[in-house]
Biopython code that builds the backbone (N, CA, C, O; Angstrom):
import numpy as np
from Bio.PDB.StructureBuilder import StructureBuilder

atoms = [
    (1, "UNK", "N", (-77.401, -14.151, -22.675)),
    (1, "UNK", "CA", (-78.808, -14.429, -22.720)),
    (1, "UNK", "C", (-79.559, -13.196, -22.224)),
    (1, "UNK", "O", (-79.246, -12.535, -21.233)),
    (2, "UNK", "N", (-80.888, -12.905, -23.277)),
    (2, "UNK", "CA", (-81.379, -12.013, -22.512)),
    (2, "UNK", "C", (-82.930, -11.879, -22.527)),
    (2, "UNK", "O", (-83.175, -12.279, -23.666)),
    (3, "UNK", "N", (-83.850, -11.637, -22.095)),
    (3, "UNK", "CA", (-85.205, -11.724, -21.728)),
    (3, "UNK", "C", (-85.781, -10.417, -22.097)),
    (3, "UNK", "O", (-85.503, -9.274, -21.735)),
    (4, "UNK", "N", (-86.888, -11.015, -23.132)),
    (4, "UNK", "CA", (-87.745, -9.820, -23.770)),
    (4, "UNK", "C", (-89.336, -10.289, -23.433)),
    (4, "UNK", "O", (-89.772, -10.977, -22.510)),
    (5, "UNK", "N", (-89.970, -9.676, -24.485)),
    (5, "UNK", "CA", (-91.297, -10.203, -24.423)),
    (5, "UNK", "C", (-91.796, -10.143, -26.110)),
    (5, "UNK", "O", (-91.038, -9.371, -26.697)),
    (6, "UNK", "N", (-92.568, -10.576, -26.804)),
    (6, "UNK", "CA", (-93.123, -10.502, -27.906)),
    (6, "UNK", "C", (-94.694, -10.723, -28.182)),
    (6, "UNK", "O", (-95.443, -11.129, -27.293)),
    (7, "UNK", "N", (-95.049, -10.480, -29.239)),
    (7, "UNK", "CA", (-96.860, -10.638, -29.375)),
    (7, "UNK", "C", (-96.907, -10.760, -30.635)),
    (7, "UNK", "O", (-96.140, -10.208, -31.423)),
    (8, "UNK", "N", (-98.059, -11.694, -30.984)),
    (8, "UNK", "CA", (-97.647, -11.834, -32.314)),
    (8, "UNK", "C", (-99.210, -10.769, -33.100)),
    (8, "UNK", "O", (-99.652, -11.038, -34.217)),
    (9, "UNK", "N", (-99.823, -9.558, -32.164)),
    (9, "UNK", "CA", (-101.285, -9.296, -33.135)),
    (9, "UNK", "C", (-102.188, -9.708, -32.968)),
    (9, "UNK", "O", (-102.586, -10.444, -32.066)),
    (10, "UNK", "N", (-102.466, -9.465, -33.468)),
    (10, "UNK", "CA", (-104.191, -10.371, -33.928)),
    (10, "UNK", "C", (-103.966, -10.864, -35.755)),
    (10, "UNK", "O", (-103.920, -10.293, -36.845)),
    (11, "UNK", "N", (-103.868, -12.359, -35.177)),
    (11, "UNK", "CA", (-102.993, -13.360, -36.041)),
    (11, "UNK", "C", (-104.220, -14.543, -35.990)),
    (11, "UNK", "O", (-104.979, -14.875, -35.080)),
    (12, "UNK", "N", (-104.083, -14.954, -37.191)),
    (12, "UNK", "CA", (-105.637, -15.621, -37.469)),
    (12, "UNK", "C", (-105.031, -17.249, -37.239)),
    (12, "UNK", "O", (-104.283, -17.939, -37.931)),
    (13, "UNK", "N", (-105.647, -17.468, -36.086)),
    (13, "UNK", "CA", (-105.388, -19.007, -35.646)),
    (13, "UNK", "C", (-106.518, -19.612, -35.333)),
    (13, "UNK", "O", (-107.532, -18.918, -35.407)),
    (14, "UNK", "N", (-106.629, -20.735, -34.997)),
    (14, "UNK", "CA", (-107.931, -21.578, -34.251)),
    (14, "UNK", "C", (-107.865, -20.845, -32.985)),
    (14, "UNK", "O", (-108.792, -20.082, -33.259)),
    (15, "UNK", "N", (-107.588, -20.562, -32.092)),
    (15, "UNK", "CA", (-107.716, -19.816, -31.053)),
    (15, "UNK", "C", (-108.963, -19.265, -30.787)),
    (15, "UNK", "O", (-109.769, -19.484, -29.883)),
    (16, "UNK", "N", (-108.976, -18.464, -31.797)),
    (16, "UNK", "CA", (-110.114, -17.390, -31.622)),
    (16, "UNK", "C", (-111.279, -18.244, -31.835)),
    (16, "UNK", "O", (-112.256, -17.798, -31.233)),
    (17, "UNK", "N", (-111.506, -19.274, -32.457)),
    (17, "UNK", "CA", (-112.811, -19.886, -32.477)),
    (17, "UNK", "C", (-113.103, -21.309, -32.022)),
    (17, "UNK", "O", (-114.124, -21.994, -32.100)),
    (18, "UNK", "N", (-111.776, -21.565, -31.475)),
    (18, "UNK", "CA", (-112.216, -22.841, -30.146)),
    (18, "UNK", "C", (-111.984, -22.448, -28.903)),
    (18, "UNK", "O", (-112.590, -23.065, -28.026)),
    (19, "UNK", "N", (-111.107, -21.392, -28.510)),
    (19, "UNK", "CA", (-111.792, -21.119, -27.074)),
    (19, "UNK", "C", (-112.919, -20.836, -26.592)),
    (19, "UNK", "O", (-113.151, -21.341, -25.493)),
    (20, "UNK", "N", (-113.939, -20.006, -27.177)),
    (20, "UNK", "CA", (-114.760, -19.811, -26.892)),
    (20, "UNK", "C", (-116.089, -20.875, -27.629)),
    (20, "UNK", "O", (-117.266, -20.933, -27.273)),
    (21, "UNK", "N", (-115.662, -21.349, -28.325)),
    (21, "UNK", "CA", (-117.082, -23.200, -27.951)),
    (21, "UNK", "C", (-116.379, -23.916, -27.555)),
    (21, "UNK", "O", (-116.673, -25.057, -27.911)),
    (22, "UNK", "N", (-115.093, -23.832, -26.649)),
    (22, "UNK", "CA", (-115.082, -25.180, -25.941)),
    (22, "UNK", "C", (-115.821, -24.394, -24.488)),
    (22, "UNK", "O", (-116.478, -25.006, -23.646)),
    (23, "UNK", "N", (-115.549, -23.054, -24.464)),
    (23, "UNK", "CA", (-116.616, -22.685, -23.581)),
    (23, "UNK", "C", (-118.039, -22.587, -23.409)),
    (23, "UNK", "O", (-118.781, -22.150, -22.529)),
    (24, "UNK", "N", (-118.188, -23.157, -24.577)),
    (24, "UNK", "CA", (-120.110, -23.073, -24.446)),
    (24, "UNK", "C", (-120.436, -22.113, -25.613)),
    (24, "UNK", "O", (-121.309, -22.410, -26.428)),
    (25, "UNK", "N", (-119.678, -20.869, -25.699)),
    (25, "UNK", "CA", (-119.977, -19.815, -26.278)),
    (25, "UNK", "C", (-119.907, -19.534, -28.294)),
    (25, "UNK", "O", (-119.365, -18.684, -29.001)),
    (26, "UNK", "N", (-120.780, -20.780, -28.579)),
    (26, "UNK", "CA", (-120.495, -20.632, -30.148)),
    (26, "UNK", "C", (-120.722, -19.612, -31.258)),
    (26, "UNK", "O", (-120.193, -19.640, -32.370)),
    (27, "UNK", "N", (-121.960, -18.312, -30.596)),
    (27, "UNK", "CA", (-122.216, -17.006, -31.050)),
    (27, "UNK", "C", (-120.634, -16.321, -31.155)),
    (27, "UNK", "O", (-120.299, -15.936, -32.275)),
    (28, "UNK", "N", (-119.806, -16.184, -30.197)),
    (28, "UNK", "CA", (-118.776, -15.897, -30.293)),
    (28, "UNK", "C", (-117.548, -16.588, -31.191)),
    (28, "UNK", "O", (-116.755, -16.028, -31.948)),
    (29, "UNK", "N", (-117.670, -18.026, -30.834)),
    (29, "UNK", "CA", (-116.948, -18.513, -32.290)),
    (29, "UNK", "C", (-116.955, -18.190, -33.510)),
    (29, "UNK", "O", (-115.911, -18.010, -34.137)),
    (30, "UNK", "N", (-118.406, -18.041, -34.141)),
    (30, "UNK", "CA", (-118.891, -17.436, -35.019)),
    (30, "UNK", "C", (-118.504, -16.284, -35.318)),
    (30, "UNK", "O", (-118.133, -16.117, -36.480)),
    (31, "UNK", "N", (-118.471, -15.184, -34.415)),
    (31, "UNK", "CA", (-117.680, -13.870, -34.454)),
    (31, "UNK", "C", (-116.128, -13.932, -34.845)),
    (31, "UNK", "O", (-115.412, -13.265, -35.591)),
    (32, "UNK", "N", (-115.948, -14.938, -34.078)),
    (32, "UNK", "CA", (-114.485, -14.774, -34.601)),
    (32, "UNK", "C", (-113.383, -14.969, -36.378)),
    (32, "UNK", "O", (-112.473, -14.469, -37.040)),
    (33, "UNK", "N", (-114.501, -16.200, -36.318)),
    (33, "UNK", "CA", (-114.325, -16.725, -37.782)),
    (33, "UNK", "C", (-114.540, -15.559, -39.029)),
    (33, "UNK", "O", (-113.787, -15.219, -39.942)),
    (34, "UNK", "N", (-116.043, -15.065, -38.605)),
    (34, "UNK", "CA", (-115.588, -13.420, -39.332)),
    (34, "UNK", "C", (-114.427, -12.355, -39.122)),
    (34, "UNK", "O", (-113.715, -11.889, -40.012)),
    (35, "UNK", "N", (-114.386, -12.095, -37.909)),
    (35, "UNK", "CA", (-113.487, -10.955, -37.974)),
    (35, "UNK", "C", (-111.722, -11.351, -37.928)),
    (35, "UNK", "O", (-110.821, -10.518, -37.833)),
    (36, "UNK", "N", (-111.512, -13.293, -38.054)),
    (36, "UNK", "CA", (-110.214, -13.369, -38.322)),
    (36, "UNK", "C", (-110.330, -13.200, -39.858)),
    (36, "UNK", "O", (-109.259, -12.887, -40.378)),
    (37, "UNK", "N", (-111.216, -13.312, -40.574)),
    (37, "UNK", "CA", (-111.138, -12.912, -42.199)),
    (37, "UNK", "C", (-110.429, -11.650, -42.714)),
    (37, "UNK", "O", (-109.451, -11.512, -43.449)),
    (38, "UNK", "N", (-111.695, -10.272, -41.737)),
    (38, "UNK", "CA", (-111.297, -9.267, -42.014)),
    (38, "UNK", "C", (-110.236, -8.263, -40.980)),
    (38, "UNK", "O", (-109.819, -7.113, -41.118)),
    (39, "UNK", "N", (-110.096, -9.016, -40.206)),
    (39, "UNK", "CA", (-109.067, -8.047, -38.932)),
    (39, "UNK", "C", (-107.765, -8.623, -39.147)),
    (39, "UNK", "O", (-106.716, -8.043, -39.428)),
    (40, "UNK", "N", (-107.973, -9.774, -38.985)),
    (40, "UNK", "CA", (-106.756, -11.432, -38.580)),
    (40, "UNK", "C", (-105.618, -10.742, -39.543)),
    (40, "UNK", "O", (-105.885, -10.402, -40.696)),
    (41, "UNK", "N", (-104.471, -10.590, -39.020)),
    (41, "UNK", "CA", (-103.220, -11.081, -40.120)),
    (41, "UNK", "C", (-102.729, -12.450, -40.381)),
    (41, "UNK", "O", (-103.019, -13.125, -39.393)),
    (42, "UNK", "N", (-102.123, -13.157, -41.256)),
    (42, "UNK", "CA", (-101.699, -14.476, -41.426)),
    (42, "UNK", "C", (-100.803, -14.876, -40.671)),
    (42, "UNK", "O", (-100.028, -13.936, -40.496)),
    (43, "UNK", "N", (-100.540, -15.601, -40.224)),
    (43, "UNK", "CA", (-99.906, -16.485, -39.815)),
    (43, "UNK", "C", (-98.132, -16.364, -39.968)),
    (43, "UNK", "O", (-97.247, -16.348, -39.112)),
    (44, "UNK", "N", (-98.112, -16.324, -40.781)),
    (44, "UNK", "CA", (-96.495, -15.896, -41.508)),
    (44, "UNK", "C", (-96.632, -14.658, -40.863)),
    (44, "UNK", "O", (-96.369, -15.045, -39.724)),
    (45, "UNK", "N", (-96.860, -13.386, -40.735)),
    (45, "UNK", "CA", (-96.957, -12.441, -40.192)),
    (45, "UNK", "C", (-96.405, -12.426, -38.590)),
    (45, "UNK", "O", (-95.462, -11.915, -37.986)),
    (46, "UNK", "N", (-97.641, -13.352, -38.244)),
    (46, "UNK", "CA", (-97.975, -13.282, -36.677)),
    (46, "UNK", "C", (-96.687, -14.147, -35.809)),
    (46, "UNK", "O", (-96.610, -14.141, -34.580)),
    (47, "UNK", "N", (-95.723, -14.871, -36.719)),
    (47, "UNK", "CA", (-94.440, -15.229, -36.257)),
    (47, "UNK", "C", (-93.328, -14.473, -36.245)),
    (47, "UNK", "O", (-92.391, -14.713, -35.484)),
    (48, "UNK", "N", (-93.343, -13.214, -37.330)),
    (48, "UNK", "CA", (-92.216, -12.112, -37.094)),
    (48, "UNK", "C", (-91.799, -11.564, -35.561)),
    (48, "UNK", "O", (-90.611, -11.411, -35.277)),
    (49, "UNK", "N", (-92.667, -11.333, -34.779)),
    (49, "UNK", "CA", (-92.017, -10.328, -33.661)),
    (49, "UNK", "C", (-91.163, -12.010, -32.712)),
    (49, "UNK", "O", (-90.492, -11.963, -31.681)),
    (50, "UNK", "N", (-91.415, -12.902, -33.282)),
    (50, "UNK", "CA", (-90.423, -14.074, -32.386)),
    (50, "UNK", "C", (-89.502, -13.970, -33.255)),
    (50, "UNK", "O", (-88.425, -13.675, -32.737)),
    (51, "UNK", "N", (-89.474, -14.083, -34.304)),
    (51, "UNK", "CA", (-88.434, -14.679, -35.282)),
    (51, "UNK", "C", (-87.156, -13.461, -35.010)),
    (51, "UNK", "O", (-86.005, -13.872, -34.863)),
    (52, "UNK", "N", (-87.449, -11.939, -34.957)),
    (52, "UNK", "CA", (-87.119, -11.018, -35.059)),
    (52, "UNK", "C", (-86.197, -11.204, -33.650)),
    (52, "UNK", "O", (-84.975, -11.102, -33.540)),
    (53, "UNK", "N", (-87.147, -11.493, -32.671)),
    (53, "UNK", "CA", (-86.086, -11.447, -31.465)),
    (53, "UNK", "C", (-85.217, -12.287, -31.144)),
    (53, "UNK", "O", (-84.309, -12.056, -30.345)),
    (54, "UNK", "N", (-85.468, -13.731, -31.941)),
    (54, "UNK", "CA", (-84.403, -14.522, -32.128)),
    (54, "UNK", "C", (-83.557, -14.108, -32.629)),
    (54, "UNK", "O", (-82.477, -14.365, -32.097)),
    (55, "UNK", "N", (-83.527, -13.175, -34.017)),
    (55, "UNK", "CA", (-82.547, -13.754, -35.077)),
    (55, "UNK", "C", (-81.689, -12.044, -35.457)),
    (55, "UNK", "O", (-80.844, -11.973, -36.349)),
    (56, "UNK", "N", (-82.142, -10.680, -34.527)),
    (56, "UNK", "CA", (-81.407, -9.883, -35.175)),
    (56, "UNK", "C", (-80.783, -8.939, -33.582)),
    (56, "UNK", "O", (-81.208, -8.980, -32.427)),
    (57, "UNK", "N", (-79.514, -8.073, -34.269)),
    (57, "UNK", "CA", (-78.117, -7.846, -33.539)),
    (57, "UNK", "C", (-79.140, -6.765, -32.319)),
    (57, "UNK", "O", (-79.123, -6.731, -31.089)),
    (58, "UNK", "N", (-79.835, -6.102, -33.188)),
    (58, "UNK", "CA", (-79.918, -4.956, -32.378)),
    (58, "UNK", "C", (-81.251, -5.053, -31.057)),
    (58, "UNK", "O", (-81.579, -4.000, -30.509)),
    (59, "UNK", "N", (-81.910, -6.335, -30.660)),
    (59, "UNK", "CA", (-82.520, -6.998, -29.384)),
    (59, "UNK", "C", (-81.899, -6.773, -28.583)),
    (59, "UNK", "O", (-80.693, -7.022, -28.596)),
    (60, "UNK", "N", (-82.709, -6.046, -27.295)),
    (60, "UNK", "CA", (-81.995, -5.378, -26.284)),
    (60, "UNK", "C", (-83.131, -6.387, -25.077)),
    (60, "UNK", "O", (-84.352, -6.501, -25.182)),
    (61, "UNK", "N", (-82.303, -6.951, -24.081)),
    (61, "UNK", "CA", (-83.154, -7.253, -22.541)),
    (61, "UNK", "C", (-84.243, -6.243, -22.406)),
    (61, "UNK", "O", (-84.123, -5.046, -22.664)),
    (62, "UNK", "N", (-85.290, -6.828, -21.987)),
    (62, "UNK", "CA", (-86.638, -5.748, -21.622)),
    (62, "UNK", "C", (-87.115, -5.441, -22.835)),
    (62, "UNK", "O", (-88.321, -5.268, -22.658)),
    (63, "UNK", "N", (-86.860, -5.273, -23.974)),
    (63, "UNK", "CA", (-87.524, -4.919, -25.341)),
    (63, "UNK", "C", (-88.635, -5.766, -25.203)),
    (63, "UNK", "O", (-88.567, -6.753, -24.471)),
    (64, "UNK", "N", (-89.957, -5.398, -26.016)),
    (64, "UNK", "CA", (-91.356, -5.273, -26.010)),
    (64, "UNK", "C", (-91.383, -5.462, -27.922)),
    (64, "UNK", "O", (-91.201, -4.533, -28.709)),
    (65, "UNK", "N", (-91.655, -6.887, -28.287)),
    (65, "UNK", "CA", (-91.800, -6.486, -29.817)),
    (65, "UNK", "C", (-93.361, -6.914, -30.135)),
    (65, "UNK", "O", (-94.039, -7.706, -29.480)),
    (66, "UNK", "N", (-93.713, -6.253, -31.199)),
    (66, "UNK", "CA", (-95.177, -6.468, -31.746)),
    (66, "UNK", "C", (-94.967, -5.783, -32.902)),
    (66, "UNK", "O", (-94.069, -5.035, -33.291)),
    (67, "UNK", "N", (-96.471, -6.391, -33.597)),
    (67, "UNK", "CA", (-96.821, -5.705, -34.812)),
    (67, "UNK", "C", (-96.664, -3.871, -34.845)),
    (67, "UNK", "O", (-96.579, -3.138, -33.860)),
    (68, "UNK", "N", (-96.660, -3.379, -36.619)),
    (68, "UNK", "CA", (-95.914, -1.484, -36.276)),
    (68, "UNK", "C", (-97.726, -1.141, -36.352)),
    (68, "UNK", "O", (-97.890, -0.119, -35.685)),
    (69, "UNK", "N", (-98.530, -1.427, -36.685)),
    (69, "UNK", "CA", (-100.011, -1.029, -37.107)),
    (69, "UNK", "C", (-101.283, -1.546, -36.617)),
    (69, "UNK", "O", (-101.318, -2.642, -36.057)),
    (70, "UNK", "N", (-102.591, -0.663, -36.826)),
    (70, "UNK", "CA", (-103.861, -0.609, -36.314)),
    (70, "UNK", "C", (-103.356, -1.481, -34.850)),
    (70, "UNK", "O", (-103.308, -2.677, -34.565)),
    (71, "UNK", "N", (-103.035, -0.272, -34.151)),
    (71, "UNK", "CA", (-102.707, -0.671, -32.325)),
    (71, "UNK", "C", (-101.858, -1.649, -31.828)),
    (71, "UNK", "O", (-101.693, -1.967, -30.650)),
    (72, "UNK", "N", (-101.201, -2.211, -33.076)),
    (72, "UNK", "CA", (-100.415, -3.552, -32.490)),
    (72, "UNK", "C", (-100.780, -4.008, -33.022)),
    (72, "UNK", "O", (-99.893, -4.800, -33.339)),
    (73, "UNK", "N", (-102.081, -4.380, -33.859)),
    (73, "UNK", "CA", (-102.866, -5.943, -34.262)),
    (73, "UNK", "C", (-102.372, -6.579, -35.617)),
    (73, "UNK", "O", (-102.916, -7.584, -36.077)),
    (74, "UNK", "N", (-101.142, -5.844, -36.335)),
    (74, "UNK", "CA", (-101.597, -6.366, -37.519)),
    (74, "UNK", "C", (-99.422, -5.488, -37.417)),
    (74, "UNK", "O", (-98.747, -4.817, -36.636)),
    (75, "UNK", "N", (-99.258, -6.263, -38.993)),
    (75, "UNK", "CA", (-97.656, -5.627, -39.319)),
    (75, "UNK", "C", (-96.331, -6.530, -39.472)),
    (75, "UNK", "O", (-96.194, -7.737, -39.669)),
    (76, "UNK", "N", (-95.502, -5.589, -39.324)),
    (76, "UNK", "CA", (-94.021, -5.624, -39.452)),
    (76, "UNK", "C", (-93.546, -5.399, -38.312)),
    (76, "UNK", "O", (-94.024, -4.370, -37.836)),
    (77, "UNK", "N", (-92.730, -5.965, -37.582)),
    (77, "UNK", "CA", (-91.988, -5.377, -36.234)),
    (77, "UNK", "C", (-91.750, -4.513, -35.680)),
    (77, "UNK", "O", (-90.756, -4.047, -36.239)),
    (78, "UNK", "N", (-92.020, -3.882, -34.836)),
    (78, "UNK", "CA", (-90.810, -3.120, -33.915)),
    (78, "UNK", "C", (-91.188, -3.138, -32.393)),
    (78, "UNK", "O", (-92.022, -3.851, -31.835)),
    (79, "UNK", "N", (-90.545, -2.386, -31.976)),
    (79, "UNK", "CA", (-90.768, -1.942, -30.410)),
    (79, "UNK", "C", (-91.490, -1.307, -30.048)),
    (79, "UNK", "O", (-91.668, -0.181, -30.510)),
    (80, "UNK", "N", (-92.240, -1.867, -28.980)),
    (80, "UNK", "CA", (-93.588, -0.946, -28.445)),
    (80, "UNK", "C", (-93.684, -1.011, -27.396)),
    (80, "UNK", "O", (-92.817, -1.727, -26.896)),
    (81, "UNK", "N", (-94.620, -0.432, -26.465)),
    (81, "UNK", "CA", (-94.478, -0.239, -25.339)),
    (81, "UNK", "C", (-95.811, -0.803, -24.534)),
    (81, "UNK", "O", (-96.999, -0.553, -24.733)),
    (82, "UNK", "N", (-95.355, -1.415, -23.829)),
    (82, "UNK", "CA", (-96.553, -2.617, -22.750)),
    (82, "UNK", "C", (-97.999, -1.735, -22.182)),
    (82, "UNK", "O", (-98.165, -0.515, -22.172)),
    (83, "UNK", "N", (-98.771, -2.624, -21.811)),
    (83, "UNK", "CA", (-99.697, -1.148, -21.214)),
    (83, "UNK", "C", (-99.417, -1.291, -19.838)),
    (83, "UNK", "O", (-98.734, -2.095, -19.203)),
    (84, "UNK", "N", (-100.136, -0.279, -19.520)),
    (84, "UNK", "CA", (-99.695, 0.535, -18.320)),
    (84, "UNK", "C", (-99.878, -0.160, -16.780)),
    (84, "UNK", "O", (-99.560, 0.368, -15.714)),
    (85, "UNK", "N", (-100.416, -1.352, -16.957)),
    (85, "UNK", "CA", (-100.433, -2.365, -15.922)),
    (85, "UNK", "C", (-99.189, -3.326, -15.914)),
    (85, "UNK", "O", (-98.968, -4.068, -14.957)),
    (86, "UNK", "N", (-98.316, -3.268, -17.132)),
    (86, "UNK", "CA", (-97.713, -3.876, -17.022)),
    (86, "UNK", "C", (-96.034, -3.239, -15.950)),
    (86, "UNK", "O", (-94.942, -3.806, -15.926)),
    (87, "UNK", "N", (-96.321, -2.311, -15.422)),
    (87, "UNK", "CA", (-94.956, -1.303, -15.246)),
    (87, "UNK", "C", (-95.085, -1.117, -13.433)),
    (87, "UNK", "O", (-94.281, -0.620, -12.644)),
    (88, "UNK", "N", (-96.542, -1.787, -13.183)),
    (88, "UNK", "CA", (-96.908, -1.707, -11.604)),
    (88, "UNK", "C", (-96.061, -2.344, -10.919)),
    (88, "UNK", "O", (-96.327, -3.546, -10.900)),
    (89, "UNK", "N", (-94.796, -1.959, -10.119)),
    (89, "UNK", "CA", (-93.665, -2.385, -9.253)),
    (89, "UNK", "C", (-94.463, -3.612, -8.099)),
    (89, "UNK", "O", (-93.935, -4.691, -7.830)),
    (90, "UNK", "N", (-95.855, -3.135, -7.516)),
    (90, "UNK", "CA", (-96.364, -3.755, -6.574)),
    (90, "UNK", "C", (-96.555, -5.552, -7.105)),
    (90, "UNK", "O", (-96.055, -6.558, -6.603)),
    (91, "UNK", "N", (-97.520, -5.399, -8.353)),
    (91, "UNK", "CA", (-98.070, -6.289, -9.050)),
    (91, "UNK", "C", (-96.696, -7.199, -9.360)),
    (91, "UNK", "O", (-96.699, -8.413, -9.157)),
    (92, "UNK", "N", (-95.514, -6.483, -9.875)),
    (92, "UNK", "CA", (-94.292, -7.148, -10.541)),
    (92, "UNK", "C", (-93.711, -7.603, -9.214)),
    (92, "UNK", "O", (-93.029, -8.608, -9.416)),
    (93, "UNK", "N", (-93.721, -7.174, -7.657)),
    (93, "UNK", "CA", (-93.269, -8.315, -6.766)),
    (93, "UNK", "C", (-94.003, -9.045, -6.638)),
    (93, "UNK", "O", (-93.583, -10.189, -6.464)),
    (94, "UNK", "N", (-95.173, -8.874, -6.646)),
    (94, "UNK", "CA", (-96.203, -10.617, -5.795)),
    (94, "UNK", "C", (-96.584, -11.249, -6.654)),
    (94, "UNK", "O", (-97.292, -12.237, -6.457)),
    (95, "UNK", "N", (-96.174, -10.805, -7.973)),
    (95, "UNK", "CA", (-95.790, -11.989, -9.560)),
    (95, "UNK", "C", (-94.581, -12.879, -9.033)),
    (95, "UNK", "O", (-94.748, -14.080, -8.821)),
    (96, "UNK", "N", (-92.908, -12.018, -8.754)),
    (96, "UNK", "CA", (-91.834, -12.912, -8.956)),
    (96, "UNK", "C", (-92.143, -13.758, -7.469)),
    (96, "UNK", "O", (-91.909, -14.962, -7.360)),
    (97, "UNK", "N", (-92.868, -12.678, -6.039)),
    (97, "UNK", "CA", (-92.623, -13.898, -5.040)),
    (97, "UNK", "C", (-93.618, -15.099, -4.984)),
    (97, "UNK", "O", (-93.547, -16.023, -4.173)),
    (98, "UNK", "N", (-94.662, -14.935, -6.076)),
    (98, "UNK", "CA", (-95.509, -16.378, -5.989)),
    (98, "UNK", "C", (-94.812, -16.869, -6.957)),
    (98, "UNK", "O", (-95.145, -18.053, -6.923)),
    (99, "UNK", "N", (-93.795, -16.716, -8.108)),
    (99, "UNK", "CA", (-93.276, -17.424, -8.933)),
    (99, "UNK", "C", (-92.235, -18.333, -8.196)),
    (99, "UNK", "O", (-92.024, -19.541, -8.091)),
    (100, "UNK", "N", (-91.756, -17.315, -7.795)),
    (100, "UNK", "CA", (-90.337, -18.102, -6.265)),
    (100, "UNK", "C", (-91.269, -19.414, -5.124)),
    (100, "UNK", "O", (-90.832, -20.500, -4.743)),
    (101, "UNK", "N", (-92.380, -18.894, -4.886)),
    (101, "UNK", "CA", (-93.086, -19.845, -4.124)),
    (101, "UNK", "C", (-93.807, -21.375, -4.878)),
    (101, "UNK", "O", (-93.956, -22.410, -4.228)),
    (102, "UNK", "N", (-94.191, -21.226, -6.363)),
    (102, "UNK", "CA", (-94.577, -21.982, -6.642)),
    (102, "UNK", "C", (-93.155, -23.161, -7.449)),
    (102, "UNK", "O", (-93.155, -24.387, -7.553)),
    (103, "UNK", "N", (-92.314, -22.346, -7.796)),
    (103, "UNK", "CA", (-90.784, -23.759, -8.128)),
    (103, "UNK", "C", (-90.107, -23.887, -7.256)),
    (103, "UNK", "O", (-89.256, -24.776, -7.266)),
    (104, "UNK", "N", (-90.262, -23.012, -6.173)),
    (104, "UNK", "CA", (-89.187, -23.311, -4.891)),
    (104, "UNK", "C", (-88.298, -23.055, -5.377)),
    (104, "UNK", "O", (-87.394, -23.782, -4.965)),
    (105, "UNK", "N", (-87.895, -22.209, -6.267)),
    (105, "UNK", "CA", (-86.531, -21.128, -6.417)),
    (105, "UNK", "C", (-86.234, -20.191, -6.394)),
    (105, "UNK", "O", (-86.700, -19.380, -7.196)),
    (106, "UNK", "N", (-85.062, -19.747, -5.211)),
    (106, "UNK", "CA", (-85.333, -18.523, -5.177)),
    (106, "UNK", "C", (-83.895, -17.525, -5.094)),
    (106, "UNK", "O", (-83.013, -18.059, -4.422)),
    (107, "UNK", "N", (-83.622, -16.520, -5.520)),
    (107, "UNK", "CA", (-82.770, -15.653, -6.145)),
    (107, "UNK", "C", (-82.632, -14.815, -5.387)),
    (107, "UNK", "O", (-83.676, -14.385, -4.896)),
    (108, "UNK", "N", (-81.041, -14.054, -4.831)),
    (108, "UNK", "CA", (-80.404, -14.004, -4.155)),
    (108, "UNK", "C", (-79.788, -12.412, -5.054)),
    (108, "UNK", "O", (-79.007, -12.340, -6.003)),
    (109, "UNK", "N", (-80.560, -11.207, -4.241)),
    (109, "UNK", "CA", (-79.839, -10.205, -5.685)),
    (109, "UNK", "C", (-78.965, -9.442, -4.822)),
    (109, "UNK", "O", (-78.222, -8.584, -5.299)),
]
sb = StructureBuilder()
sb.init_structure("model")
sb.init_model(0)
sb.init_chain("A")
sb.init_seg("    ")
for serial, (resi, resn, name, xyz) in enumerate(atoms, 1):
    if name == "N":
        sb.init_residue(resn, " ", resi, " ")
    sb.init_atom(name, np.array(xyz, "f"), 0.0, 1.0, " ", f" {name:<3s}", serial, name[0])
structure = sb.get_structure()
């Protein structure tokens, strides 16, 4: 077993236009509904970087998959690299020790 991460883009779902009017914010719903037209990839798309890490030999632990184009948002698979908040050692302990604090499990390395 091994632990990655994936993203599926900017993948045209309800998302983009009920989070923001269940927040109040329907100018923004509105926005979205346009620009999942012209930005949004489909759906079939926006399931590759899971499907990929399920289903092929060469998935490595720690691999990072997303869309290959316009920044991540849109594509075909591969490996990419997290941003730069994501690599903060400080941030990544007082993530796992409130994770350890909130199931009451805790790991022994």
């Amino acid at each position: 077993m091994i632990s990655l991460a994936v993203h599926p883009g900017y993948t045209d779902t309800n998302l983009q236009q009920n989070g923001p009017s269940l927040g109040g914010k329907s100018f923004l719903s509105r926005l979205y509904r346009i620009t999942n037209k012209v930005v949004a990839q489909d759906i079939t798309m926006g399931v590759l970087p899971m499907l990929y890490a399920m289903t092929m030999d060469d998935v490595n632990g720690g691999d990072y998959l997303g869309p290959k184009i316009f920044s991540g948002m849109r594509g075909y698979t591969r490996r990419i690299k997290s941003n730069k908040a994501s690599y903060d050692k400080a941030d990544a302990k007082q993530l796992w020790n409130i994770s350890e604090e909130l199931t009451g499990i805790k790991y022994q390395f």
